[in-house]
C-alpha positions, 0 to 999 in steps of 0.5 A, spaced: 500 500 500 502 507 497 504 512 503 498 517 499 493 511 500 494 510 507 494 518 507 487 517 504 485 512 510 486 516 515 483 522 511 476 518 511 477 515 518 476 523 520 472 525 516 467 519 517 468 521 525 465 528 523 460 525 519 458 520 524 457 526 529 452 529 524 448 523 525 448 523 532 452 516 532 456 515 539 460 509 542 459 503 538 455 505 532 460 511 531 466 506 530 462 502 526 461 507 521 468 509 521 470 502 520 465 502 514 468 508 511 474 505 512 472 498 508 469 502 502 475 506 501 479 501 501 475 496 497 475 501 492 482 502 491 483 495 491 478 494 485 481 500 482 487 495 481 483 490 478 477 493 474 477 499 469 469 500 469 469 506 475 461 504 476 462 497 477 467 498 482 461 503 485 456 497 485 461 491 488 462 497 495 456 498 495 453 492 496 459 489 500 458 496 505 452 495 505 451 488 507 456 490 512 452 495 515 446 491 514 449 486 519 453 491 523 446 494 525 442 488 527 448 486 533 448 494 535 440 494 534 440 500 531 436 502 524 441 501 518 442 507 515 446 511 518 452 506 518 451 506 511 451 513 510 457 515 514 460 508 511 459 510 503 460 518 505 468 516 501 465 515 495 460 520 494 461 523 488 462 530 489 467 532 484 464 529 478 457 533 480 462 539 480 465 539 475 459 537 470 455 544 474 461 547 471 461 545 464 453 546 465 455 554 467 461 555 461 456 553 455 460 547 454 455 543 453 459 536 449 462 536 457 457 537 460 453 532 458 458 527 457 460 528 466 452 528 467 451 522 464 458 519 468 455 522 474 448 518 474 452 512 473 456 513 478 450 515 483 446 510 480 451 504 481 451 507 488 443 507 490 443 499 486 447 497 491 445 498 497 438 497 494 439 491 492 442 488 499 436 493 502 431 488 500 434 482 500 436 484 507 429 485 508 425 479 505 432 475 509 430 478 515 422 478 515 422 470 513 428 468 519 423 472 523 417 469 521 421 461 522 423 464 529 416 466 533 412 463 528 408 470 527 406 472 521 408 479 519 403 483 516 404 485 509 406 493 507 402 493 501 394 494 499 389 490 502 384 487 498 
C-alpha cells in the first residue's frame, strides 16, 4: 500500500468521525461507521487495481458496505442507515457533480453532458447497491423472523 493511500485512510477515518457526529452516532455505532468508511475506501482502491469500469467498482462497495452495515446494525440494534451513510460518505461523488455544474455554467455543453451522464452512473451504481442488499436484507430478515416466533408479519402493501 502507497504512503498517499494510507494518507487517504486516515483522511476518511476523520472525516467519517465528523460525519458520524452529524448523525448523532456515539460509542459503538460511531466506530462502526468509521470502520465502514474505512472498508469502502479501501475496497475501492483495491478494485481500482483490478477493474477499469469506475461504476462497477461503485456497485461491488456498495453492496459489500452495505451488507456490512446491514449486519453491523442488527448486533448494535440500531436502524441501518446511518452506518451506511457515514460508511459510503468516501465515495460520494462530489467532484464529478462539480465539475459537470461547471461545464453546465461555461456553455460547454459536449462536457457537460458527457460528466452528467458519468455522474448518474456513478450515483446510480451507488443507490443499486445498497438497494439491492436493502431488500434482500429485508425479505432475509422478515422470513428468519417469521421461522423464529412463528408470527406472521403483516404485509406493507394494499389490502384487498
Amino acid at each position: 500500500m502507497k504512503q498517499i493511500e494510507i494518507i487517504q485512510l486516515g483522511a476518511v477515518l476523520i472525516g467519517a468521525f465528523c460525519f458520524g457526529t452529524l448523525f448523532n452516532l456515539k460509542g459503538k455505532k460511531l466506530l462502526a461507521s468509521a470502520f465502514g468508511s474505512i472498508l469502502s475506501w479501501g475496497l475501492f482502491l483495491l478494485l481500482g487495481r483490478v477493474i477499469d469500469n469506475e461504476p462497477v467498482n461503485y456497485f461491488i462497495v456498495a453492496v459489500v458496505v452495505s451488507l456490512y452495515s446491514e449486519v453491523m446494525a442488527r448486533l448494535l440494534r440500531t436502524p441501518a442507515t446511518p452506518i451506511v451513510t457515514t460508511s459510503l460518505i468516501p465515495l460520494i461523488p462530489g467532484g464529478s457533480l462539480y465539475y459537470t455544474m461547471a461545464y453546465a455554467f461555461e456553455s460547454d455543453f459536449s462536457k457537460f453532458l458527457a460528466k452528467a451522464v458519468s455522474t448518474l452512473k456513478l450515483a446510480s451504481a451507488l443507490a443499486l447497491g445498497i438497494l439491492a442488499v436493502t431488500a434482500l436484507s429485508q425479505l432475509i430478515f422478515r422470513r428468519w423472523n417469521t421461522q423464529r416466533t412463528g408470527i406472521k408479519l403483516r404485509s406493507t402493501g394494499s389490502k384487498k
